[in-house]
C-alpha positions in Angstrom: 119.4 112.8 90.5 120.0 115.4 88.3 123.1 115.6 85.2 124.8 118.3 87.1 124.6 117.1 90.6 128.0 116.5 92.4 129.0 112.9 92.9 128.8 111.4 96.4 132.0 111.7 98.0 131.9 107.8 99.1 130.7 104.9 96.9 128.2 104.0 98.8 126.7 107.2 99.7 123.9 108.0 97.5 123.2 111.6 96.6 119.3 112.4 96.1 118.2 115.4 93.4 116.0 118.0 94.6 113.5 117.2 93.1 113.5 113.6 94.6 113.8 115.4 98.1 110.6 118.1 97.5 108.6 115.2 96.3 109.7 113.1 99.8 109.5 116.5 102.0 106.0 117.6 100.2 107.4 120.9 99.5 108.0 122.7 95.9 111.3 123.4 94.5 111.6 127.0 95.4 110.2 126.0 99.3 113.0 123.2 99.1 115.5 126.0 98.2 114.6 128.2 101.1 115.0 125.9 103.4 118.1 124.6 102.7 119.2 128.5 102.7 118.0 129.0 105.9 119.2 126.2 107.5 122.5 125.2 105.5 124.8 125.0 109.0 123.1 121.6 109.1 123.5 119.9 105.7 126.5 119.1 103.9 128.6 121.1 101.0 126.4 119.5 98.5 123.4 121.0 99.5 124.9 124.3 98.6 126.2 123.7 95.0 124.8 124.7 92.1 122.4 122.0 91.2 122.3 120.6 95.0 121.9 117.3 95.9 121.3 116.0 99.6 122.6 112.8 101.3 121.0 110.9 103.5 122.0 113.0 106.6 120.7 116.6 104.9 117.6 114.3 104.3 117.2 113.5 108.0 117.8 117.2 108.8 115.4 118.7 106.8 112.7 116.1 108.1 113.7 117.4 111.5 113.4 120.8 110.2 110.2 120.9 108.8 108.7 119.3 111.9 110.2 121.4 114.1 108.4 124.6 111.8 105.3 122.7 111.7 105.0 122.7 115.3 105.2 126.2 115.4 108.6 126.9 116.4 110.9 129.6 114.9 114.3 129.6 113.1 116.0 130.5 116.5 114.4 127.6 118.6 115.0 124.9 115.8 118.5 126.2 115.6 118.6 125.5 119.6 117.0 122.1 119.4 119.1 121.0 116.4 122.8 122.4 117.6 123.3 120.1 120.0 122.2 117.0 118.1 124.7 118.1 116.0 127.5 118.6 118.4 126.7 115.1 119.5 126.5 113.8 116.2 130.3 115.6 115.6 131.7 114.3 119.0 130.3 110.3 118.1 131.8 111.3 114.7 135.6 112.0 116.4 136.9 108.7 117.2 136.2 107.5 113.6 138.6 110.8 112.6 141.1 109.7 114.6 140.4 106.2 112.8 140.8 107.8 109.5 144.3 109.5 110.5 146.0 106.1 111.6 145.1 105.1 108.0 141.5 103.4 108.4 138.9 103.8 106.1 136.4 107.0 106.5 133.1 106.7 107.4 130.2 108.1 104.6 128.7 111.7 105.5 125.2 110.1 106.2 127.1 107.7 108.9 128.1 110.5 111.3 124.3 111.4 111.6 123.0 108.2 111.9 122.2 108.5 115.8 120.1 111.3 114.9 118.4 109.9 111.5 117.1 107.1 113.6 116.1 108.8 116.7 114.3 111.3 113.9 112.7 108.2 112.1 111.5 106.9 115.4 109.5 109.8 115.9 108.4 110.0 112.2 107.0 106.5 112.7 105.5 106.7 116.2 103.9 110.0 115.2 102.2 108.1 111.6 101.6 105.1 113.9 99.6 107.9 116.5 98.2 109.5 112.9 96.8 106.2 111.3 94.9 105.3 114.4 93.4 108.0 114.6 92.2 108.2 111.1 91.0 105.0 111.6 89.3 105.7 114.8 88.0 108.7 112.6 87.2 106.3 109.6 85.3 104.3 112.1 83.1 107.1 113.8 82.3 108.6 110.4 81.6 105.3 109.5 79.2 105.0 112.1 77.4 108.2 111.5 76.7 108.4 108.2 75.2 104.4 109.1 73.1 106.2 111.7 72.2 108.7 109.2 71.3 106.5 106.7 69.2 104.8 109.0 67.5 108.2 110.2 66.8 108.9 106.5 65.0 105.8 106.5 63.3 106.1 109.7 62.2 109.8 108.4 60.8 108.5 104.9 59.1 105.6 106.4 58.2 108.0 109.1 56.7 110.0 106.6 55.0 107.5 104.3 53.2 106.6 107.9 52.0 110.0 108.0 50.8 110.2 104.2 48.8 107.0 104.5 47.0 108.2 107.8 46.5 111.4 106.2 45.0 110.1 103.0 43.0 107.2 105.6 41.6 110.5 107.3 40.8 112.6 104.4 38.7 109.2 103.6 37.1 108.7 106.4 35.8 112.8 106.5 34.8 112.2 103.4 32.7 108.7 104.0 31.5 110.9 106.9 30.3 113.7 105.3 28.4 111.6 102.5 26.5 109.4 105.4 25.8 112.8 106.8 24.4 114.2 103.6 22.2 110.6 103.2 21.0 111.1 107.0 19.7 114.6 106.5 18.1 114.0 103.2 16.6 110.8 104.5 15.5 112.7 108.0 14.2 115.4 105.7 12.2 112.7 103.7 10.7 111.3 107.2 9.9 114.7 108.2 8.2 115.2 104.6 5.8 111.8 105.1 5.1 112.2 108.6 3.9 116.2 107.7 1.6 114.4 104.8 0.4 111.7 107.4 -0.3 114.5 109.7 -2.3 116.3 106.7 -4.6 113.4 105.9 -5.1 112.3 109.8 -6.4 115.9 110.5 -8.1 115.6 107.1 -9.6 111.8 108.2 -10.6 113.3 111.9 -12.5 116.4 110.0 -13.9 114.3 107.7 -15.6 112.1 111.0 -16.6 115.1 112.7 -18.6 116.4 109.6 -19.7 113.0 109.3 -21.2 112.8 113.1 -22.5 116.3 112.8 -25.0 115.0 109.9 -26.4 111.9 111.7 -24.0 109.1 111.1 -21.6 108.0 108.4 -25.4 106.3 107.3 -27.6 108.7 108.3 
């Protein structure tokens, strides 16, 4: 709470700084300010001083406020969704008046809006309830897909080291293939080569025996 701020107007009321309330709303100061312009019918006289300060009640409003504008509606339609909480909240707040004026102690400011500050907080809670499980429900899927996808990257670079070693297996074997081919041809060129020079000397040898009968005999 700030030096300046006003003092609560009961002893146990506690009065909040802005700053304490932008932190809690998520807002910046000037955002904080706007707001509490826009929508002063609903917050008490300390919102509106110079250094402002909120109670409890302004706190609850402007919670209601800001979730009413996040779900898209307009200053008009919060002003008709909040009006009659707050004619409620003023007729439940009439009997303990009528207290006060037979001499009875007065109620705080934050009391008189206590109906609405829990039905608000209810809401609050159910909707962070709703909002945890589903980030956890979220937590959980991405969980699961970045396992699955860890597992696909696995699956790909063993996939892939497969491939590699059937490729470099192949690329072997070609090559063991083309070297027994090149041994084949230059040993079936080699066969071909003595068989030619047996040919040669068994035409020379059956020459030779025809001379040789011509003259009479290999004695003759």
């Amino acid at each position: 709470m700030t030096d300046g701020a006003p003092q609560p107007s009961s002893p146990h009321e506690r009065l909040f700084s802005s700053e304490e309330v932008a932190g809690h709303l998520n807002l910046s100061a000037d955002a904080l300010q706007r707001m509490s312009a826009r929508f002063s019918r609903y917050l008490s006289s300390h919102a509106s001083q110079e250094a402002p300060a909120y109670t409890n009640a302004d706190i609850a409003a402007l919670v209601a406020v800001q979730k009413l504008l996040a779900q898209g509606y307009n200053d008009d339609q919060v002003n008709r969704y909040l009006t009659p909480l707050r004619m409620e909240d003023s007729a439940h707040a009439a009997p303990a008046l009528a207290h006060t004026a037979n001499g009875q102690d007065a109620p705080t400011a934050g009391d008189s809006f206590l109906p609405v500050l829990s039905e608000i907080l209810n809401t609050i809670v159910s909707n962070q309830e709703a909002l945890l499980n589903a980030q956890a429900t979220l937590r959980e899927m991405a969980n699961v897909v970045v396992q699955d996808n860890f597992n696909l990257k696995d699956d790909n670079r063993k996939l892939r080291e497969r491939m590699l070693e059937l490729e470099r297996v192949l690329a072997e074997y070609q090559r063991r293939e083309e070297t027994r081919k090149e041994r084949l041809e230059s040993r079936l060129r080699a066969v071909e080569g003595t068989v030619g020079a047996l040919q040669q000397q068994l035409a020379q040898l059956v020459q030779l025996y025809r001379t040789q009968s011509k003259r009479g005999g290999w004695f003759g």
